[in-house]
N, C-alpha and C positions, 0 to 999 in steps of 0.2 A: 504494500500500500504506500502511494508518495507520502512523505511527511508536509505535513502540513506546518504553516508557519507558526512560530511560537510567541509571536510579536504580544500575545493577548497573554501570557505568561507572568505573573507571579508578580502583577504589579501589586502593589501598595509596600505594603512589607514583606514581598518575597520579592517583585517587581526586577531587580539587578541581579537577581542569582543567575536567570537564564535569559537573556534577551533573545531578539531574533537570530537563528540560525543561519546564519550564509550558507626508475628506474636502469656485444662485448668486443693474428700478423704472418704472415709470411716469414721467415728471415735470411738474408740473402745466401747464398753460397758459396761462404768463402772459402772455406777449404779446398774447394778444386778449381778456385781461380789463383790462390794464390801457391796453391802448388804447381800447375799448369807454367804458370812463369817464373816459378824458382827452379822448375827442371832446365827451363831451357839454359837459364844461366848455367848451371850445374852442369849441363853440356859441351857448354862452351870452354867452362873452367876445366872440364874431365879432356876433352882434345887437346889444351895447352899443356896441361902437367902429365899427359900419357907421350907427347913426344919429347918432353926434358928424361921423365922415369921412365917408363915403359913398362911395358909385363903385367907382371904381378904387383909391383908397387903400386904403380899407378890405379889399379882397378881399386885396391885396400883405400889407398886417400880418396877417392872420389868414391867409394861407399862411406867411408867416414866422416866424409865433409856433407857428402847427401841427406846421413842420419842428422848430425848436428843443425845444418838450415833450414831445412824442409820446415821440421815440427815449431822453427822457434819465428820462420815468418807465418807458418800459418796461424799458428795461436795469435799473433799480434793483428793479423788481417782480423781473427773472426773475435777477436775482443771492441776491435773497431769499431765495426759493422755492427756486432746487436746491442750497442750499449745504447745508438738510438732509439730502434723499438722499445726497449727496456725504457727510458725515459718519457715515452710519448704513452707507452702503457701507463705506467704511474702518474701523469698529468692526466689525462683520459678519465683513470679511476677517480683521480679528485676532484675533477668538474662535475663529472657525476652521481656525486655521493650524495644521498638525496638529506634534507633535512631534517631534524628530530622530527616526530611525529608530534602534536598535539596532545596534548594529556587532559582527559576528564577528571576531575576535580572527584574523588571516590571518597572522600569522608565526609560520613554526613554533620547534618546542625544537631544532629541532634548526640555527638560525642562533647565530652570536656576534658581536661588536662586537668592537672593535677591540683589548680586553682578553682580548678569546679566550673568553670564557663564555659556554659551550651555555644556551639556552632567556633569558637575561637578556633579549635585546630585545623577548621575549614576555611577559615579566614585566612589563617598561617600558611594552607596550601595553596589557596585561589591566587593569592598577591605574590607569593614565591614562584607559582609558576608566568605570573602574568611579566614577573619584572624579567624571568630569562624566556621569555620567548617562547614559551612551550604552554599556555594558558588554549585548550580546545575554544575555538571564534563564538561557540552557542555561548558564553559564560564572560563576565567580567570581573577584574581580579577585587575590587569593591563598590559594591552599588550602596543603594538608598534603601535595602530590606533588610534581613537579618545582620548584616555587615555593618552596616553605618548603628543598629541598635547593639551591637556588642561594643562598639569603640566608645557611642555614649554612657555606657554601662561603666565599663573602664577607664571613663576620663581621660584618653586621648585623641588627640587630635589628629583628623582624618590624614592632612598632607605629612603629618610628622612618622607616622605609623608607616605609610606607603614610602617614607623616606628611607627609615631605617629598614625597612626591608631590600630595599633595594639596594643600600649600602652594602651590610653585614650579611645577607641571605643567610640569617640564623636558623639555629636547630630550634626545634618545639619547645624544648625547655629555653633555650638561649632567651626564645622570647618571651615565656614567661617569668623569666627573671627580670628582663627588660621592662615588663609590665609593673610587675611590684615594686623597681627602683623609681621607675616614673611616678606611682601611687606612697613615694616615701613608704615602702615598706605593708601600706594601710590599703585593701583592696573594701571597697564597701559595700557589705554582705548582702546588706536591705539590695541594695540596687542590682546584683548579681541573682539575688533569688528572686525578684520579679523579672529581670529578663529571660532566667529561665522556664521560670512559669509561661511568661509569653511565648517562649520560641515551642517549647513541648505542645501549648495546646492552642496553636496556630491553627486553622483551616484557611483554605486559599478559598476565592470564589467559586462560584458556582461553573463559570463558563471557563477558567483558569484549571478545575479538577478535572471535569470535560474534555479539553483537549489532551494531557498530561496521560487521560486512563483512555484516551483512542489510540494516538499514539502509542500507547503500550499494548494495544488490542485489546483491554479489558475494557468490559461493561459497568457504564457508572449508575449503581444501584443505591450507592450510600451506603456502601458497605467499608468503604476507603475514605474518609475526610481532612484527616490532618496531614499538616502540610508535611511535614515529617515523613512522612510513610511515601505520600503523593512524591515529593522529590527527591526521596532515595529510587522510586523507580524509573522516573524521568532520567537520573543520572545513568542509572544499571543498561537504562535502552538507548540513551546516547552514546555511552561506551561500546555498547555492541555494535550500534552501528555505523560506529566510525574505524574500527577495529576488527571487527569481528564478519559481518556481514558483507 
């Protein structure tokens, strides 16, 4: 089934988690050219030193002169010659290397870290992959929904957060250190435990669960409402089918 656009997606306060959705030479042959023309020399030099020596000498030096040039021009012809294709191979491979793939953002709002705060370790992934490049195009690394209600929760400030992420690209705890140095130490509970409460029993709209459970092929019976649930399978079927499918 086409996917249909997601533009009608997760506005108010889920609104920014998803917005609209937008792959191998020859090599010459040198060996028998460059031995082709070290005989001839070799011939040339075997007639001059067979009428100084004669006989038997003469055949022994120009077998032993034959053994000694032969092998040490051809090797030098055929190191030549493929160190080209060898370099045009290895240029080749590097224009072609395709680029990371996009990453679907797979931890849901509804984990916390060791601080207790719903959706933070989704926020830590959204905007770590948004600052290198690797952020899937259905998703932005911080909207106006769940995102923007954790950083007001937390007392910092939207451009400072996205700064330091982008700096440091810290580890999960790094930034929860980060958070409580910023909070002097004092993270404030009241406000962490109503945002949690809000994000746990969030429902998205009517026409927003709608699309979310077609897209997925399920039937919206109202068996499914919270947003939670609703876009952990939104994420699970964007991942497949950007990966998988």
């Amino acid at each position: 089934m086409p996917r249909k656009s997601k533009s009608i997606r997760r506005r108010g306060v889920g609104s920014a988690l998803k917005p609209a959705k937008g792959d191998r030479e020859k090599q010459a042959g040198s060996r028998g050219i460059g031995a082709s023309r070290e005989s001839g020399k070799m011939r040339g030099f075997a007639s001059k030193t067979g009428k100084k020596l004669g006989g038997r000498a003469s055949l022994r030096r120009r077998s032993a002169s034959a053994v000694v040039s032969i092998p040490v021009k051809s090797v030098k012809d055929s190191r030549s010659i493929e160190s080209e294709p060898a370099k045009k191979i290895v240029s080749e491979s590097s224009e072609t290397s395709p680029s990371p793939s996009p990453s679907v953002p797979l931890i849901s709002s509804g984990v916390a870290g060791p601080i207790g705060i719903l959706h933070l370790p989704r926020l830590w992934q959204k905007t770590l992959l948004g600052a290198t490049g690797k952020l899937h195009p259905a998703y932005t690394a911080a909207g106006q929904g769940f995102d923007q209600m954790v950083l007001d929760a937390i007392g910092v400030n939207r451009e400072e957060f996205l700064s330091y992420i982008a700096s440091k690209l810290p580890t999960y705890l790094e930034l929860e250190e980060w958070v409580v140095e910023k909070r002097e130490g004092k993270i404030d509970a009241s406000a962490v435990e109503q945002l949690n409460r809000t994000i746990a029993n969030y429902e998205h709209r009517a026409e927003t669960r709608k699309a979310i459970l077609e897209d997925c092929g399920i039937l919206d019976n109202g068996a499914i409402v919270d947003a939670l649930t609703l876009n952990n399978l939104d994420d699970w079927n964007t991942f497949h089918d950007a990966f998988i499918a």
